[in-house]
C-alpha positions, 0 to 999 in steps of 0.5 A, a space after each residue: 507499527 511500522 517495526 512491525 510492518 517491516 519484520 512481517 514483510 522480511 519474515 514473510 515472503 508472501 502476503 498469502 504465507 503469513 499466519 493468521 492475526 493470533 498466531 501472527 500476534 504470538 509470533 510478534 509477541 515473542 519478538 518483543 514487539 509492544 502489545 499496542 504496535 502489534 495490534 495497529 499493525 495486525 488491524 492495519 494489516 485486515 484493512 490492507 487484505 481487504 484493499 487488496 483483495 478488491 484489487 485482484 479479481 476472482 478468476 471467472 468472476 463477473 465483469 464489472 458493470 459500466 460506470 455511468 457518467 456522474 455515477 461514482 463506482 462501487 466495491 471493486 469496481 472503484 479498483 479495478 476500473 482502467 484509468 484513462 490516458 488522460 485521466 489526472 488523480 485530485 488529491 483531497 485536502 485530507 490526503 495532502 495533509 496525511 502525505 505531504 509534497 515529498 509522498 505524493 512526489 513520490 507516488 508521481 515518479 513511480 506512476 510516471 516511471 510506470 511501476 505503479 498502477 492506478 489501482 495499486 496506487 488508490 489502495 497505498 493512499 487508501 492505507 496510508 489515510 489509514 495510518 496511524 501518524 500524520 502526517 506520513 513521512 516518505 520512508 513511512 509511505 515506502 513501507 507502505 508501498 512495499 507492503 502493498 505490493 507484498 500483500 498482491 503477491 507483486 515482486 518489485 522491479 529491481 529498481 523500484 525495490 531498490 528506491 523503496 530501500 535505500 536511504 536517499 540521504 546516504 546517497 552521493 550525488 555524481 
């Protein structure tokens, strides 16, 4: 799936410029991409517009309604909430096995170097619960993380793009 992921995301520079799932379907099919990898990617993919979609406001819409305490927000409203300066995100068990200590390092430093925002950060573990292996390894969770901001129209900071792509073990320590 991740193949697939990839060449979506090198081919098509924008979330709202790639094709439909059939004719994108066709398109991976002529690259030689195997039917069961194209149909975890495209159905991957769905769940992905979704999320992000939730993340990104209609223009004019509707405020979201206040959160009452103990009440547990709903829809967008989970997503687009603003996070406290305070505020400190529990990871449950299931997302600790799917993601492991090096990706929820990871998240931690793009949150701490403030490239990634609450919200973003809830839609990348959201699809990376959805992912098909567990659990995710780091580079797997790179992919997701540049699809995520593919997907919002978001362009990375140079550096953010950079640790997304390079390879850490190519890396010669100084």
């Amino acid at each position: 799936m991740y193949d697939v992921l990839v060449f979506v995301y090198e081919n098509f520079w924008q979330g709202d410029a790639c094709p439909e799932s059939e004719q994108l379907s066709l398109k991976l099919s002529a690259k030689g991409f195997e039917a069961a990898d194209i149909a975890t990617a495209l159905q991957w993919l769905d769940g992905l517009r979704l999320a992000t979609q939730e993340l990104q406001p209609a223009a004019g819409a509707a405020q979201v309604p206040p959160v009452r305490l103990g009440e547990a927000p709903a829809g967008p409203a989970a997503i687009t909430l603003a996070q406290s300066a305070n505020a400190m995100r529990v990871y449950s068990v299931a997302e600790q096995e799917q993601l492991g200590a090096e990706c929820l390092g990871f998240l931690r430093f793009l949150e701490d170097s403030q490239v990634l925002a609450p919200g973003m950060r809830e839609v990348i573990i959201e699809r990376a619960m959805a992912a098909p292996d567990a659990p995710v390894s780091l580079d797997e969770l790179k992919i997701i993380v540049l699809m995520v901001y593919w997907s919002t129209g978001i362009e990375p900071d140079a550096l953010v793009l950079d640790e997304l792509c390079d390879d850490a073990q190519d890396r010669v320590a100084h």
